[in-house]
Every structure is written in C-alpha cells, then in structure tokens.
N, C-alpha and C positions, 0 to 999 in steps of 0.2 A: 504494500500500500504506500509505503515510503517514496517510491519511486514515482508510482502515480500523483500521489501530493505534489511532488514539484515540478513535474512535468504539466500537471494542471494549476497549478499556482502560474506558473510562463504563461500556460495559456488564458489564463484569468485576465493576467497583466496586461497582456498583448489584446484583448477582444473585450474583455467583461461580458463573458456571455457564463451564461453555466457548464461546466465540464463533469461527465460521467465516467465512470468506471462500467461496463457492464458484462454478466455472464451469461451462458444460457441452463436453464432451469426446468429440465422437460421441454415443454414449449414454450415457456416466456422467457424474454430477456428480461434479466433481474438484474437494480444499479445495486452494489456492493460498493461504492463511495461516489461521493462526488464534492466538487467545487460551486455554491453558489454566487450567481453575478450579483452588484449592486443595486442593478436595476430594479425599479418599482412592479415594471409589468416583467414576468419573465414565466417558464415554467415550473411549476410547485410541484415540489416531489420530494423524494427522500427514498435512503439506503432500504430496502427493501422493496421499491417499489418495481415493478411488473408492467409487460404488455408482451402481446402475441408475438410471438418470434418474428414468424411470415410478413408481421404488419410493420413490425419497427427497423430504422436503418441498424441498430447493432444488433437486433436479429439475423437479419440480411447477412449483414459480414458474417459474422459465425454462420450462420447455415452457408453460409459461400463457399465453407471451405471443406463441407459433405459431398459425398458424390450424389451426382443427381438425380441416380436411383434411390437411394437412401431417402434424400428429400422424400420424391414422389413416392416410394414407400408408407413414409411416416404421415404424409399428409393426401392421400390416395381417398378418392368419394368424400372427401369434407366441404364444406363450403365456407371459404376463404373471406370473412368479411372482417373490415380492418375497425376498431375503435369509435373511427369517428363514421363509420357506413358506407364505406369503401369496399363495394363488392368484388374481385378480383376474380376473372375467367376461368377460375381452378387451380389443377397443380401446374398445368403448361403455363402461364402467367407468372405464377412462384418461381419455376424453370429460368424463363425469362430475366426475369428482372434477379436471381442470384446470378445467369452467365454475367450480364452486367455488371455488377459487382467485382465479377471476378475480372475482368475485361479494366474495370477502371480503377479497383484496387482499395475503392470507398463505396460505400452507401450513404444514399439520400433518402431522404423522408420530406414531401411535405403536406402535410395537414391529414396526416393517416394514422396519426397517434393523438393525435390533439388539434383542435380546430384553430388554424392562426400560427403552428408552431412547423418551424422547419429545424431538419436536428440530420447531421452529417457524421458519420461513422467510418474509423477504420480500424484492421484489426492489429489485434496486438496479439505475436508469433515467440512459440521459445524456439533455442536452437534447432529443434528437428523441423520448423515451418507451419508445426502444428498451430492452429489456433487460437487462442487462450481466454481473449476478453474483445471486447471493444471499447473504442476511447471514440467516444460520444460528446457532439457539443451541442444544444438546446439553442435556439434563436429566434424568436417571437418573428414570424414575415414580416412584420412592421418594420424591422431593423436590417432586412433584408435587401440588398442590389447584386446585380450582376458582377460587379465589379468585386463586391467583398465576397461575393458566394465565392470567384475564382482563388481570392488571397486563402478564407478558409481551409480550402478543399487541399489546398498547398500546404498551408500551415498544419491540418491536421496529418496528412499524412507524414508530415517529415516529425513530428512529434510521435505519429503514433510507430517509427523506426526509430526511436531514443527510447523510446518506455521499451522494445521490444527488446531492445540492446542492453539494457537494463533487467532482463529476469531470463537469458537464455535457460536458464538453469531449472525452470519452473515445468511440472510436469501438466500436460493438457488433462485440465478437470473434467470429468464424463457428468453430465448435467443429470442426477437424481434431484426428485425435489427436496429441496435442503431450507433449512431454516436459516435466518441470515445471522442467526448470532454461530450460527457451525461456520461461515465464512468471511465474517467480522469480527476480528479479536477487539475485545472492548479493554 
C-alpha cells in the first residue's frame, strides 16, 4: 500500500482528482485504498466499495488480462447491464471493449458507473506480467476536455509502470470474495 500512497499522492498533486487502488473480487472491482481530491463535487466512495467488473474501467483492465474464453465462460447467457443502465450487447461486446483495452493498455469509463463520472484505468503487473490491481483515477465530466483526457491517459499509465516497478515481487491475488479488513491491514 506504501507504494500506492505515493504514487497517488504524485498523482493527487499533479491533477487533484481522486486516485484508486483496485482488485477484482469475484465479479466486482473492489477499491482497497485510495486518495481523495479536494474538490467539492467529486466521487464519494471509500475502501471497500464495489461495482461490476464488466461495467467499470479497473474491471476492464483486470479482466483484460483473462483469456477471452474465460471471460465469455464466466459471463456466458447473462445480461450485461452497467450501474447506471447501460445495457451492453452480451459477452461479444465485453469481448470487444477488453481487446480494446488490451490494444490500448488502459481502460475508460464514462458515465457507466456513475452518472457525470469518467474514471481511467491501468493495470498494475508483478514480474511475471500477471495482473494485480488497477490504478484508477475518478473525474466528475464537468472537469473533463480533450486535451486533459490525453495528459491523463499519459500520466496514468506511466504511473501505473512505477507502482508496477515497485511490487514485482507480489504474487497475483485469485479474487474469492474477501472481506476488506483480510486485505487492509488496519
């Protein structure tokens, strides 16, 4: 968590948006820490909080990095509706949008988790390439341009290859559902 702290403290510094820690959890992405911005409007959340895998950008990266049978296995006859009612085409859709992912190295999110909120994800790798977490940053659309989506999508990723640099040693967690005090030492 150390590591995370100060790689998101940089990014606090650098954007004032909210930064996440997040794992996957069965099927939800679950924050296991984070950094909030100063901001007034922002997203309200906290260390244990949850959303669908398929539906959130650090679900995305972590299922990005399942083969895509697996995916379409796990999520095979369901029907795919995101949070805010964002119905998704099925598993080919899911399919889709993780190649992307995999393709661009990040995941995006916007207004599929929360209505108003765009929130960019990349993953965080131990030495074998495996997976681990995702490093998530929360950003009210309102705060949103073109211009800074491209600085972000930059800055996250080169942040999220320093946090990765920083736990090669960490072995890929298999997501049972877990209580977050078994994953937050208090």
């Amino acid at each position: 968590m150390r590591a995370f702290r100060a790689i998101a403290a940089d990014l606090l510094t650098a954007h004032n948006e909210t930064t996440c820690l997040a794992v996957l959890d069965m099927e939800d992405s679950m924050f296991i820490d984070l950094e909030e911005t100063s901001h007034p409007v922002r997203l309200v959340t906290q260390v244990g909080s949850r959303t669908p895998a398929f539906a959130s950008a650090s679900g995305r990266v972590i299922l990005a990095d399942r083969a895509p049978q697996v995916v379409a296995a796990q999520y095979a006859g369901r029907t795919l509706v995101t949070p805010t009612g964002r119905r998704l085409r099925g598993v080919a859709e899911l399919l889709e949008i993780l190649e992307q992912v995999r393709r661009d190295g990040y995941a995006e999110n916007n207004g599929e988790t929360a209505d108003g909120l765009y929130t960019v994800s990349v993953p965080i790798r131990n030495a074998a390439n495996a997976v681990l977490a995702a490093l998530t940053m929360c950003i009210p659309t309102s705060r949103m341009t073109p211009t800074r989506r491209e600085r972000l999508i930059q800055e996250m990723l080169e942040a999220g290859h320093r946090l990765s640099a920083a736990v090669p040693w960490l072995a890929a967690w298999n997501g049972t559902r877990a209580e977050t005090r078994e994953l937050v030492p208090r």
